[in-house]
C-alpha positions in Angstrom: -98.0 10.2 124.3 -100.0 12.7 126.3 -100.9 15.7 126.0 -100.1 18.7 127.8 -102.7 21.1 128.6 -101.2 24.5 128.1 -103.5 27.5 130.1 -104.9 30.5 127.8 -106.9 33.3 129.2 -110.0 34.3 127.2 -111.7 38.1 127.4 -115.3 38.4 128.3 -116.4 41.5 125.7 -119.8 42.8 126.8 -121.5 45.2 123.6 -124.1 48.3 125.2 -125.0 46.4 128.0 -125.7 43.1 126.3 -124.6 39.6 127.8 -120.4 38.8 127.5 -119.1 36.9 124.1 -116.1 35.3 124.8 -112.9 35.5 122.6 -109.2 36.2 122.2 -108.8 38.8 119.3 -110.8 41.9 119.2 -110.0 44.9 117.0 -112.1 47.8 115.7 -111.6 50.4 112.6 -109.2 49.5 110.3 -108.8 46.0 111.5 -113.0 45.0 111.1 -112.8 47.3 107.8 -110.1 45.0 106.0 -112.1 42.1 107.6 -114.8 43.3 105.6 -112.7 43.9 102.5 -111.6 40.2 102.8 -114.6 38.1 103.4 -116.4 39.9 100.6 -113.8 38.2 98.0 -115.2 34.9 99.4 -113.1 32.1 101.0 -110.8 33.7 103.9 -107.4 33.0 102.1 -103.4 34.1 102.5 -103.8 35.0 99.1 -107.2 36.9 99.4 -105.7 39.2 102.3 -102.9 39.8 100.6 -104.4 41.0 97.4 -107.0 43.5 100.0 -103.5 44.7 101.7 -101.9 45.6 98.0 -105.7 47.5 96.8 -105.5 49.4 100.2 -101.6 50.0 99.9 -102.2 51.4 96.0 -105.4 53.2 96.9 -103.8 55.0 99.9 -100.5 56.0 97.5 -102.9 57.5 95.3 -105.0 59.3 97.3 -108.3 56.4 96.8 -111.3 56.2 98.7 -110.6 52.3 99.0 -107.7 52.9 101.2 -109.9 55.9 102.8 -113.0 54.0 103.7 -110.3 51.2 105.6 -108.3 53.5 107.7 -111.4 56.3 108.3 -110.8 57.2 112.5 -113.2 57.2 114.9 -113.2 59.0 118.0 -113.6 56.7 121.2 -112.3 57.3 125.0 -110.5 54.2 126.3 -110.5 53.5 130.5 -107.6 51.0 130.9 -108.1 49.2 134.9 -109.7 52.5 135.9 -107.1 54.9 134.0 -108.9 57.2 131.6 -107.2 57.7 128.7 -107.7 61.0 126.5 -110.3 60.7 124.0 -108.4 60.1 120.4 -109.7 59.4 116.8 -108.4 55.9 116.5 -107.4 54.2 113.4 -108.2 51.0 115.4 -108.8 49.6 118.9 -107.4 46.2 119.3 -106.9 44.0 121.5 -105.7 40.4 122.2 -105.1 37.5 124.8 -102.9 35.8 122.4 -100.0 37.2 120.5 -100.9 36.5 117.3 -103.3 38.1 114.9 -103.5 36.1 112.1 -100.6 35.9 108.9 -98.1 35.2 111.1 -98.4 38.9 112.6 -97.8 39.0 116.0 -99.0 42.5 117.6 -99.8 41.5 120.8 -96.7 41.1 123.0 -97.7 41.6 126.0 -100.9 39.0 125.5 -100.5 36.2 128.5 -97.1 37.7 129.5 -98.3 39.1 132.9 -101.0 36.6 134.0 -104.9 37.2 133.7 -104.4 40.2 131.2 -104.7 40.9 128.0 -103.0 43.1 125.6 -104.7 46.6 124.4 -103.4 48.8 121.4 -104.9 51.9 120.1 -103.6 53.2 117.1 -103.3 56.9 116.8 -100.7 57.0 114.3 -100.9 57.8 110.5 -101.1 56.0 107.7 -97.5 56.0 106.9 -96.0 56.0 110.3 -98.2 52.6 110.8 -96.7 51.3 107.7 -92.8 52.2 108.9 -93.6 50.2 112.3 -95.2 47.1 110.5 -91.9 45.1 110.1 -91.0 45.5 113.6 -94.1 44.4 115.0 -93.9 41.0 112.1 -90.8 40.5 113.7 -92.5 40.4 117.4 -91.1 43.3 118.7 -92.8 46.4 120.5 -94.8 49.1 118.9 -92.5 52.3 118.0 -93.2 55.0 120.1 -95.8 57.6 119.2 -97.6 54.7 116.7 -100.1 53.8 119.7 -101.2 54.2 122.8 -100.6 50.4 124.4 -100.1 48.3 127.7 -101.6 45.3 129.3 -105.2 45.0 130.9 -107.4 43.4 132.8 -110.4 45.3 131.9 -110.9 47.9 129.2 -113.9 50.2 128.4 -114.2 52.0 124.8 -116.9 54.6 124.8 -118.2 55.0 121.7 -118.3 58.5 119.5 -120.4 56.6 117.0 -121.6 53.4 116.1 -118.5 50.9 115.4 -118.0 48.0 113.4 -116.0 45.4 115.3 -114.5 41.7 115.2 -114.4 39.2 117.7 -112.3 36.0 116.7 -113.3 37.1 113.4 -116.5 37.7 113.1 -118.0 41.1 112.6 -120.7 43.2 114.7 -121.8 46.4 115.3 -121.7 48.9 118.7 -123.8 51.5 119.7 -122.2 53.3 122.3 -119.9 50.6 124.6 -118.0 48.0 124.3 -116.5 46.4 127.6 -113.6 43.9 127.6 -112.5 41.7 131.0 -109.9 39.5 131.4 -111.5 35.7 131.7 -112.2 33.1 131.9 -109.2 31.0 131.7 -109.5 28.2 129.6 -106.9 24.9 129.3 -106.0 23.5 125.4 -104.4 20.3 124.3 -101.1 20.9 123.0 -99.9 17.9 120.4 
C-alpha cells in the first residue's frame, strides 16, 4: 500500500553565533549529564540507562557526588518569542518538536500541538519534587506546577552563565555563551 507522509517540524539551533544544526530533541544540564553517564558504559541500551538512572537515584539518597555532578544547575536567562524570562539556575533546558524523549518518556506535550512550534521546559525544581512529577509526565500528562517553567515556542534564546554541555538528537556539544533555537524547517516522513 502507500505510504502516508505525516509533517514534523524540525528546530534550527544556532551555538555562539555559529551556522543552525537541525534536530528535534535538545536538552541541557541534567539531561546531556546522564547522556554522558550513559554513553560512557558503551552501547546506548534500555538496560544501560536504567542502571545510570538507579547510580544517580542511590547516589542522590545518600548524599553522592554521582547524583551531584548529574543534576549540578546552571544559571541561564531564557527569551521565549520575545518574552524574557527571569534568569534561574536550571536543572535543565530542554526542548522538543516531538513528544517523546526517548524510554517511552513523553515530556513534550505541547511538541507539534500548535503548528510551527516547539515545546520548551526549564526545570527549576528540586531533586525530589522532579522525581514526585516523573510518573505524571510517563503517563503524557502536564508538568506539575512549580516543577518548570514551560510553554510552546517558536524561537527560544538561552544566554549562557557559563559554558554548557548540550545534546542535540543525542549527541553532545559544548556552548559558550548562546544557544538559539527556531522553529523549522518542516520536514515530511513516511509513515508504514
Amino acid at each position: 500500500g502507500a505510504l502516508e507522509l505525516a509533517p514534523v517540524s524540525a528546530m534550527a539551533i544556532a551555538v555562539d553565533n555559529s551556522p543552525a544544526q537541525h534536530g528535534f530533541i535538545f536538552g541541557t544540564g541534567a539531561v546531556a549529564a546522564f547522556l554522558e553517564r550513559h554513553y560512557e558504559r558503551g552501547p546506548s541500551s534500555r538496560l544501560g540507562a536504567g542502571l545510570v538512572l538507579a547510580r544517580a537515584a542511590i547516589s542522590q539518597a545518600r548524599g553522592g557526588s554521582y547524583a551531584a555532578e548529574m543534576t549540578r544547575r546552571s544559571a541561564a536567562t531564557l527569551t521565549v518569542d520575545g518574552e524574557r524570562w527571569p534568569e534561574r539556575r536550571y536543572l535543565t533546558i530542554m526542548a522538543g518538536a516531538v513528544s517523546h524523549l526517548g524510554l517511552g518518556f513523553a515530556p513534550f506535550t505541547e511538541a507539534q500541538a500548535r503548528g510551527g512550534r516547539f515545546h520548551v521546559i526549564g526545570i527549576t525544581a528540586k531533586v525530589p519534587e522532579l522525581l514526585r512529577t516523573l510518573p505524571r509526565v510517563w503517563l503524557g500528562l502536564p508538568w506539575s506546577p512549580g516543577v518548570a517553567e514551560q510553554g510552546p515556542a517558536r524561537e527560544l534564546c538561552i544566554e549562557l552563565g557559563e559554558p554548557t554541555r548540550f545534546t542535540i538528537d543525542g549527541d553532545l556539544y559544548q556552548a559558550k555563551a548562546r544557544i538559539q533555537l527556531a522553529a523549522g524547517p518542516a520536514l515530511r516522513f513516511a509513515l508504514a
